[in-house]
C-alpha positions as CSV (number, residue, x, y, z in Angstrom):
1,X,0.0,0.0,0.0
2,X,1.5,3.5,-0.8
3,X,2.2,5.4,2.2
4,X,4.2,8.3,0.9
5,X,3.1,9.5,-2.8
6,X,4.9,12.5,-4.8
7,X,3.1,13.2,-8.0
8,X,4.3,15.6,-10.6
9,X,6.6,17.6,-8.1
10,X,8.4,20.7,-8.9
11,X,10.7,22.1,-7.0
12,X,13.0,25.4,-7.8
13,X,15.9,27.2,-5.7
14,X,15.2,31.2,-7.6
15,X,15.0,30.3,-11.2
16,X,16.6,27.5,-10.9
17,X,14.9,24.2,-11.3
18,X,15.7,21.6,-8.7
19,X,13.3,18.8,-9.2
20,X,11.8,18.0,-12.5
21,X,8.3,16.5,-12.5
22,X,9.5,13.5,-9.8
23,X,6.7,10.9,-8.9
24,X,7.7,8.6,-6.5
25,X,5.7,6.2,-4.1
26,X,7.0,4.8,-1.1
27,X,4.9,2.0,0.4
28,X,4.1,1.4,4.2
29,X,6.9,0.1,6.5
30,X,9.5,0.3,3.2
31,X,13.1,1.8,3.4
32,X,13.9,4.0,0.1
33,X,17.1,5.2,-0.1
34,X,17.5,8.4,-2.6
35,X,20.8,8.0,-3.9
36,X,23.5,10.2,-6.3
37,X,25.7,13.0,-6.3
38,X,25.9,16.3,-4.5
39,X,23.4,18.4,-6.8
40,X,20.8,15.8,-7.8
41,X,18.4,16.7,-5.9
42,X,17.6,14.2,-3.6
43,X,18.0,16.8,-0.1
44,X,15.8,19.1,-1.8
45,X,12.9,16.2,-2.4
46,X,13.2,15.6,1.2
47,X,13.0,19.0,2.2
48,X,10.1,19.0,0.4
49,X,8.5,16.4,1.6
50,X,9.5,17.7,5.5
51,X,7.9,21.0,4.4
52,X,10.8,23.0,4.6
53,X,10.7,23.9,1.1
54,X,7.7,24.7,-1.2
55,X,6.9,23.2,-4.3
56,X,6.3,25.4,-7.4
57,X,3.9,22.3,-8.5
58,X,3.0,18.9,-7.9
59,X,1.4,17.2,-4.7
60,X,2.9,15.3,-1.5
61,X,0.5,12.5,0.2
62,X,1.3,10.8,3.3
63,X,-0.7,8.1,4.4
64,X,-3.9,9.7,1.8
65,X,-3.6,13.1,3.4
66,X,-2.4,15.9,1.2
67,X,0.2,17.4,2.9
68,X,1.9,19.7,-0.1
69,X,0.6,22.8,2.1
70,X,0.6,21.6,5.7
71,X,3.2,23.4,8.1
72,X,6.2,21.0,9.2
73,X,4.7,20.7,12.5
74,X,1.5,19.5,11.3
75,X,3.4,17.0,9.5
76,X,4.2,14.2,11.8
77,X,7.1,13.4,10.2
78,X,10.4,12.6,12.1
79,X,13.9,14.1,11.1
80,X,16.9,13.4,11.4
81,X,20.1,15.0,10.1
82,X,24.0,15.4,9.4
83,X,24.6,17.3,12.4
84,X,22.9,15.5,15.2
85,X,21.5,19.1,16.4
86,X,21.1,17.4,19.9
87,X,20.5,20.1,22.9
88,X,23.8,20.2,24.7
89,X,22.6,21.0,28.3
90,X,19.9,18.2,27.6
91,X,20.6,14.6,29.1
92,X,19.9,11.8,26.5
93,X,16.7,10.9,27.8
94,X,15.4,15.0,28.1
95,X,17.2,15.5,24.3
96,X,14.7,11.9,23.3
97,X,11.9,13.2,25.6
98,X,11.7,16.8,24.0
99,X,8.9,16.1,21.2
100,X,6.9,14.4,23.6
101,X,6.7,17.2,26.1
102,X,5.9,19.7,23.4
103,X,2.8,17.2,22.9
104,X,2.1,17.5,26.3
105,X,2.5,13.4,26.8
106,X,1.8,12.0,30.2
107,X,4.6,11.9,32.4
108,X,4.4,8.1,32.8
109,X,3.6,7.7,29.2
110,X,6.3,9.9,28.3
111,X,8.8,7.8,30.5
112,X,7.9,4.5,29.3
113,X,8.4,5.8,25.7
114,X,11.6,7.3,26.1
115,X,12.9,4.0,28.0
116,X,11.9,1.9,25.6
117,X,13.1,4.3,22.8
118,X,16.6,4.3,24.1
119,X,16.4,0.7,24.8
120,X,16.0,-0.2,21.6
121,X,19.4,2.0,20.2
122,X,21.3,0.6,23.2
123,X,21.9,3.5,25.5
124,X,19.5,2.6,28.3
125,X,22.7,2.7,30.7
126,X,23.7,6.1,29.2
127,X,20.2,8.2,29.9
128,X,21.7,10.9,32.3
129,X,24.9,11.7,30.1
130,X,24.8,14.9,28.1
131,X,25.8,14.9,24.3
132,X,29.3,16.2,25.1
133,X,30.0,13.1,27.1
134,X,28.9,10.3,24.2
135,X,30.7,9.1,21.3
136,X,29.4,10.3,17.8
137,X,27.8,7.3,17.5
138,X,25.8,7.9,20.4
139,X,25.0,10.9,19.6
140,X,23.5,9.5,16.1
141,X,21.5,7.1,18.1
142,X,20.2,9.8,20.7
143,X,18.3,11.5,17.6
144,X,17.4,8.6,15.8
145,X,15.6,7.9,19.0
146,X,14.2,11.5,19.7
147,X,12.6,11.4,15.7
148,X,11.3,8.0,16.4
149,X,10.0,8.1,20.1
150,X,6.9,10.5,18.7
151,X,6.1,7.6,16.3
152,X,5.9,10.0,13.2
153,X,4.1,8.2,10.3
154,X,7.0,8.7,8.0
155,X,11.3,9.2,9.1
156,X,13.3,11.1,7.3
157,X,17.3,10.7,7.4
158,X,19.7,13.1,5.0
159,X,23.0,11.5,5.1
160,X,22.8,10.7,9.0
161,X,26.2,8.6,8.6
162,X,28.5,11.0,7.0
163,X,30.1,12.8,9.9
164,X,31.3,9.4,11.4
165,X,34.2,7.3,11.3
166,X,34.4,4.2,8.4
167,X,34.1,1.7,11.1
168,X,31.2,3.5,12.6
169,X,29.2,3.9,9.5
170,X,29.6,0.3,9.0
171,X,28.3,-0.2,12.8
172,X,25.3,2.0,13.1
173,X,24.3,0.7,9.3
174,X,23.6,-2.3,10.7
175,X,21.9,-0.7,13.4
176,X,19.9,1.2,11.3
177,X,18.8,-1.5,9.3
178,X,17.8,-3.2,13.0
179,X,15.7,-0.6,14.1
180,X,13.4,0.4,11.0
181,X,12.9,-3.8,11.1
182,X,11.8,-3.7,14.6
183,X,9.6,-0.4,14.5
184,X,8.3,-1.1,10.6
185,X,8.5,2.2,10.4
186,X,8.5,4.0,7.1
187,X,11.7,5.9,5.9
188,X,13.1,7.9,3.4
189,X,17.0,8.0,3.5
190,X,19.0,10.6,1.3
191,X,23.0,9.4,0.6
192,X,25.5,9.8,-2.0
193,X,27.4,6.6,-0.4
194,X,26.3,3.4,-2.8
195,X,27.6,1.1,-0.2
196,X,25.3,2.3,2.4
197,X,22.3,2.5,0.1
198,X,23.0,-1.2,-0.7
199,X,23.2,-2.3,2.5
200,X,19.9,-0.3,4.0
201,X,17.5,-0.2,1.7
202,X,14.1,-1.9,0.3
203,X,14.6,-0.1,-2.8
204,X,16.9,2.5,-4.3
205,X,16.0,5.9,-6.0
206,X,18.9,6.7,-8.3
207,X,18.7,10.1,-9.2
208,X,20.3,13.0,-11.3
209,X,19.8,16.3,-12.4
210,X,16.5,16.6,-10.7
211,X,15.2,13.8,-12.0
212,X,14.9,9.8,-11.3
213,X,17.5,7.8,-13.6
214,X,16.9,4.1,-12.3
215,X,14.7,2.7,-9.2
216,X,14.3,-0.7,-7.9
217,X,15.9,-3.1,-5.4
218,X,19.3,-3.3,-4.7
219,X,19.9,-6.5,-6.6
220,X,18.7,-4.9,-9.9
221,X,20.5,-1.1,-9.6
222,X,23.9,-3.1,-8.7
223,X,23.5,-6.1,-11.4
224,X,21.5,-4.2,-14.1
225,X,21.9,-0.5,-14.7
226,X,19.7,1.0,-17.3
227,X,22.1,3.9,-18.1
228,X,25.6,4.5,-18.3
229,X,25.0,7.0,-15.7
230,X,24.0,4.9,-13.7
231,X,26.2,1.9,-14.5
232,X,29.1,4.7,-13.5
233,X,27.3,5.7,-10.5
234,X,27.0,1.8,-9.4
235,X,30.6,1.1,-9.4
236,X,30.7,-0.4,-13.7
237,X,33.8,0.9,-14.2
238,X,34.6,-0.4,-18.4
239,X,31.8,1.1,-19.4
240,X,31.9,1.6,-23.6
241,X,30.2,3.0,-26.7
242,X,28.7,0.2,-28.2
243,X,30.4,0.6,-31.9
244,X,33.6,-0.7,-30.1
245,X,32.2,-3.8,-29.0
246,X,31.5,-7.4,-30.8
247,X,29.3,-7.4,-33.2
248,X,27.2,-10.5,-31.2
249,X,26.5,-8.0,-28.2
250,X,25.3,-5.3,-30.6
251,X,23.5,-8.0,-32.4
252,X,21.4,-9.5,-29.2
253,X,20.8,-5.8,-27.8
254,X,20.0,-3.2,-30.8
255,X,18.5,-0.6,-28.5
256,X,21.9,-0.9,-26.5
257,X,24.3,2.5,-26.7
258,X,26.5,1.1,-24.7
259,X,27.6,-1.7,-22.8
260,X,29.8,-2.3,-19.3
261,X,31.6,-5.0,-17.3
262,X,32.8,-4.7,-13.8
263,X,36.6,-5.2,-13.2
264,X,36.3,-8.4,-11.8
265,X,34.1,-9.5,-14.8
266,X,37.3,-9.4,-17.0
267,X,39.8,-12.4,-17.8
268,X,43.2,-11.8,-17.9
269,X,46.0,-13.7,-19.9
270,X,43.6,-15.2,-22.6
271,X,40.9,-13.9,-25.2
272,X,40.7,-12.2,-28.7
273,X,41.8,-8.5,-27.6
274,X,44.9,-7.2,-26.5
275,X,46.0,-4.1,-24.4
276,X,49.0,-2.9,-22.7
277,X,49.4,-2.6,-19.5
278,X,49.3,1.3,-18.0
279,X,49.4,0.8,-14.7
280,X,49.3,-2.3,-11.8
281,X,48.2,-1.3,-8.3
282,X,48.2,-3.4,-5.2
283,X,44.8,-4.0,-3.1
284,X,45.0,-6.4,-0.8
285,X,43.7,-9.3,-1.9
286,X,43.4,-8.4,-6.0
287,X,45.8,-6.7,-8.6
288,X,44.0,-4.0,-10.2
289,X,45.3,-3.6,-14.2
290,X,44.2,-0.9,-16.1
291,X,44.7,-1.2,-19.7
292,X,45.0,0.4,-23.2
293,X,43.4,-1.4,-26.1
294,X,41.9,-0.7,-29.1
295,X,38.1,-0.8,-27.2
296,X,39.6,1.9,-25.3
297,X,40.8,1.9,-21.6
298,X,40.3,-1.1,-19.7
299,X,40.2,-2.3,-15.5
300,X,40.8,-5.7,-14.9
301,X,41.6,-7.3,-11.6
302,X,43.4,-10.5,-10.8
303,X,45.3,-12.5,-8.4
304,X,48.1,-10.7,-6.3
305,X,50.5,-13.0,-8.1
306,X,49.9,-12.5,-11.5
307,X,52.9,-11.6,-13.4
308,X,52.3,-8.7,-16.0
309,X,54.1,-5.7,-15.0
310,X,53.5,-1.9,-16.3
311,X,54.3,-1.4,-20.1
312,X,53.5,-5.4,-21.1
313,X,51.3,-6.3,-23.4
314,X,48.0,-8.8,-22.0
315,X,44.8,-10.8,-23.9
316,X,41.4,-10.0,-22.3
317,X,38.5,-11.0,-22.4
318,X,35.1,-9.2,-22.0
319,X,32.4,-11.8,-21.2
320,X,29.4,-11.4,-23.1
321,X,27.1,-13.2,-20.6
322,X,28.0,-10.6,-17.9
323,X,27.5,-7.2,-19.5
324,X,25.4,-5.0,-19.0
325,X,23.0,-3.2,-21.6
326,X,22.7,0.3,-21.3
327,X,21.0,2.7,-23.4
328,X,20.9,6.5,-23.0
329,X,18.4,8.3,-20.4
């Protein structure tokens, strides 16, 4: 069932447009991750849909309500940002507690929420501490909380992992992923990080220039990009006009401009074309090659003890069963 619907939206910064004519449905209880570069237009579709920015056109729905008009407050929508924007002379549980005493909640209803809200991010033990005393991710968790403890029908997150460290982006993804399972709640996540897209969501939103390039579930954006925008985007690094290829590819895909194979995708040391090797780079468990050859620049990985060294010449082969068709947007 749709939960969140944006139908025909519009959305300019001046002149500028920002968001072309975007419809997008999210259902109930789903995870959508809006994904692509700084520019996009992904943070101003969620501002949009947080009311913090008007559309020129188009509607927003949330749960059947219109809501295009409706104040941010009015909303029930939770947030949650980049900078945690936690209260600093606020304990954890008063920083989680502070949209339910704006609602005027119960005092024993409003301590049973924010117990079990902070029981289910694991800082229970931590309720008395303020910000300055908890660890980023704490911190992240303390909001995530605060948005979620007013059960908001819908929770918004704009690239809530960014300011951390690798290892804790990798930790409080799987967190994430934890609590929008337990709560069923529905969210809409904005990220330029592929990675965490892939490992969060229900479905992702590929976008650029304001509009939607590619949508679906993470198998089908990784394994089968539409574009060669999105083929880039998703990590298809040989990606190549489709005059320069076999005639058997162009053959089985005619609408095809152009096709791509991933690095690892690429056999070394046998196959019909040759290139010379430009440069060999060490990655821990792989050898990355990239190539010259008459399809045009080529990355291949192989094992860390293959042999060919910078300036030799190599065969390749580009599988045919294992690229990917891609026509312009």
């Amino acid at each position: 069932m749709s939960h969140l619907l944006l139908e025909r939206l519009h959305l300019r910064y001046g002149a500028a447009p920002a968001v072309a004519d975007l419809n997008l449905e999210v259902k109930d209880g789903e995870l959508v991750s809006l994904l692509g570069p700084s520019g996009c237009g992904k943070t101003t579709t969620m501002r949009a849909v947080a009311g913090l920015l008007a559309p020129s056109s188009g509607r927003i729905l949330l749960a059947g309500q219109d809501i295009t008009h409706l104040p941010p407050n009015k909303r029930d929508i939770g947030l949650v940002f980049q900078s945690y924007a936690l209260f600093p002379h606020l304990s954890a549980f008063e920083n989680v507690a502070f949209g339910l005493r704006l609602r005027r909640v119960q005092d024993s209803e409003l301590r049973r929420r924010v117990g079990a809200a902070l029981d289910v991010v694991g800082l229970s033990d931590l309720a008395d501490r303020l910000p300055a005393n908890l660890s980023g991710g704490q911190q992240q968790r303390v909001a995530l909380a605060r948005a979620f403890v007013i059960e908001p029908r819908l929770l918004l997150l704009d690239e809530p992992l960014s300011n951390l460290d690798a290892k804790l982006r990798l930790d409080m993804r799987g967190e994430l992923r934890r609590i929008q399972r337990e709560l069923g709640v529905t969210m809409l996540y904005v990220t330029h990080d592929q990675d965490e897209a892939l490992a969060l969501s229900d479905r992702i939103v590929i976008m650029r220039a304001g509009r939607i390039e590619q949508q679906g579930t993470p198998e089908e954006v990784y394994a089968r990009p539409s574009t060669p925008f999105v083929a880039d985007f998703m990590g298809w690094q040989n990606i190549l006009a489709a005059a320069a290829v076999p005639d058997a590819l162009r053959r089985a895909h005619p609408a095809a401009t152009h096709f791509a194979w991933r690095p690892e995708t690429v056999t070394l040391g046998h196959g019909t074309t040759s290139g010379r090797v430009l440069a060999r780079t060490y990655q821990g468990e792989h050898l990355e090659y990239l190539l010259e050859s008459p399809l045009g620049r080529v990355k291949a990985f192989a094992p860390t003890g293959a042999a060919w060294s910078e300036g030799s010449e190599v065969t390749f082969e580009l599988s045919t069963e294992r690229a990917a068709a891609l026509r312009d947007a």
